[in-house]
Each structure stands twice: as structure tokens, then as C-alpha cells.
N, C-alpha and C positions, 0 to 999 in steps of 0.2 A: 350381271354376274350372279353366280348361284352362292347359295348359303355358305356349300365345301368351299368353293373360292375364295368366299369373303377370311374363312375360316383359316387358309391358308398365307394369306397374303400375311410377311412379315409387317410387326408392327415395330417399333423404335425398340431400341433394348431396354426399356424401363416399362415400356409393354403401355405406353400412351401412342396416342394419334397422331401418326407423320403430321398429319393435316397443320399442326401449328406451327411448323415450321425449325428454324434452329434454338430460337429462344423464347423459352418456358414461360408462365408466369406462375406466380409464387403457388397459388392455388394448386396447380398440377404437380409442381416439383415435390408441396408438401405429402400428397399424396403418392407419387411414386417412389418418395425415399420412405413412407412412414410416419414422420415425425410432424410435430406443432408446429403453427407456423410463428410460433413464440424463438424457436428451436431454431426453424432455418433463415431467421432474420437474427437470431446470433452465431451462425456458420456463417454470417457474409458479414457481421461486424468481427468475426476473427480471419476472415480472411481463407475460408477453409473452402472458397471456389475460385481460388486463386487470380491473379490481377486481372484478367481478361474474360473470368465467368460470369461477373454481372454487368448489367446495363442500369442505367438508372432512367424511369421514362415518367413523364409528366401525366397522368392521371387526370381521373373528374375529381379526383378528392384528394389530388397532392402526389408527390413522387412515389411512383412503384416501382417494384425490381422486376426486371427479368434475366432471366437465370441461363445461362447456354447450355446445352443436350452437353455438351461432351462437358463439361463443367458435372455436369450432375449425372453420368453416369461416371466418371470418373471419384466422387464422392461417394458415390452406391457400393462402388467396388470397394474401397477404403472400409467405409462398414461393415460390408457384410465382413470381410477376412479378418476383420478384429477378434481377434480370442482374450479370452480372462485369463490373464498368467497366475496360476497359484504362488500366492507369496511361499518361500523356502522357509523352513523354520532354520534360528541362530545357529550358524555354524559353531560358535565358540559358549565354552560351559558357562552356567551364569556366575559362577565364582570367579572366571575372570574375567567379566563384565563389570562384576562387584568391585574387583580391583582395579580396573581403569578407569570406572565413575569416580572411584575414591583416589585416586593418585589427580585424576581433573580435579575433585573439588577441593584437595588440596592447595595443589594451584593455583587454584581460583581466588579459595579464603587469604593464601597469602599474598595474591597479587590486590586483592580489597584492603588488608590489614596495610599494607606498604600505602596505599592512597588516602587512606585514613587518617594515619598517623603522619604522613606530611599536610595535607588538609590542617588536623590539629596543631600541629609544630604554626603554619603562617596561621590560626584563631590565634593563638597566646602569644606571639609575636605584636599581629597587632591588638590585641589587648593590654600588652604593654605599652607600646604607643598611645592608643588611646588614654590610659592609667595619666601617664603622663601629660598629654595634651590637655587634661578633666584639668589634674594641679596647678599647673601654670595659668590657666582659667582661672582658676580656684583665688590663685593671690591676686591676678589684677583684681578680681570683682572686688576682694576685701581691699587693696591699696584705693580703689575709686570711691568703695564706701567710706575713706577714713577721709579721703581729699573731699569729699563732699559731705559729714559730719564738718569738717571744719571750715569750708567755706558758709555753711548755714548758721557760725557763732557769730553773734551782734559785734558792729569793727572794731568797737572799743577793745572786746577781747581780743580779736585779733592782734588790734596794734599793738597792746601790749604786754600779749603773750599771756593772759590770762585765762 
């Protein structure tokens, strides 16, 4: 074949080597889409060559991908026709932005103040309970310390009452 020919002859649409056949490996793909191959080994952990673009194949140094042509000319296209949308600036004035932030955070502080103050209502609840639970504490210890003050008086007192 002459050089014009060789020059002629279609190559794959990603403008690599029929020669490899239908499935890519990662090497070549990185370089006909551009990117790292940090890059296109998180395109295929999101799923972004869809369920049937990769292969998984057993390697000298552990599992490699291979990538299907129409898988990755199908992501090439997706790329390139991506445009940067200009975000629009705020349709609405910022004073009545200012008013719906503040109509929310009213809202908000009273739907906090309302949880608050029942929170506080069951603390002093049971603060009273416990208040209570401490007192009655309170007497036995001293009724136990009076029965054992007097079980520790020699019998003689005991017996009779002195």
C-alpha cells in the first residue's frame, strides 16, 4: 500500500487502531478521551460506560478493564457536547429574599423555642421527682442511723430504757 492509502484508510472514530479490535484497554481509552487514568477508572466506578462497556480481565499484575469502542465513543460524544451553562443572576429583589429568610428564621426560632421549653417543662418535672426520691432517702438513712445508735447501747440500757 502507498503512504496516500495508508493516509486514507478510515481509522476507528476515536482515531485509534482498528487493529485492537472491539475492546479497548485502559491505556488507549485514556488517551483518546484525554483524561487520567485516575479519571477513567472513576467513569467505570460511576457507572458512566454503562453496564455492558466494561470487561473485567485477569492481568500479570491483577484485574484490568477493558473498555468497549462503542462504550467510549459513546462517552466521547457525551463530553465533547457538554457546554458550561451561565448560572442566571436572582430573579427576585434581595429585600424580598431578606423577607423570606426572616419569615423562615422565625419559624425556625419558634419551632426551637417550642422544643425547648418542653425539654425544660420534663428537666423540672423530673427534678422534682428526684427532689423527692433524695427526701425519702434522706429519712430512712437517718431512721437506720437512730436503730443502730441504739442497738450499739450496752443491754443493760437497753433493757431498761436508760
Amino acid at each position: 500500500m502507498t503512504a496516500a492509502a495508508e493516509e486514507t484508510q478510515p481509522t476507528g472514530s476515536l482515531g485509534l487502531d482498528d487493529g485492537e479490535g472491539e475492546w479497548l484497554p485502559l491505556g488507549r481509552v485514556t488517551e483518546a478521551l484525554k483524561r487520567s487514568d485516575k479519571t477513567i477508572r472513576r467513569y467505570i466506578k460511576q457507572g458512566r460506560f454503562g453496564p455492558d462497556g466494561v470487561q473485567h480481565v485477569e492481568g500479570p499484575y491483577g484485574t484490568e478493564y477493558r473498555l468497549s469502542r462503542e462504550a467510549v465513543d459513546r462517552l466521547k460524544a457525551e463530553l465533547s457536547t457538554r457546554q458550561i451553562v451561565p448560572l442566571e443572576p436572582p430573579t427576585r429583589p434581595l429585600e424580598r429574599m431578606i423577607e423570606v429568610f426572616g419569615q423562615e428564621r422565625t419559624q425556625t426560632v419558634e419551632a426551637v423555642q417550642s422544643v425547648v421549653q418542653g425539654a425544660v417543662q420534663g428537666l423540672t418535672d423530673e427534678t422534682a421527682a428526684l427532689r423527692e426520691a433524695v427526701e425519702a432517702q434522706g429519712e430512712q438513712i437517718a431512721r437506720l442511723c437512730e436503730e443502730l445508735r441504739q442497738s450499739r447501747r450496752p443491754w443493760y440500757r437497753r433493757l431498761f430504757g436508760l
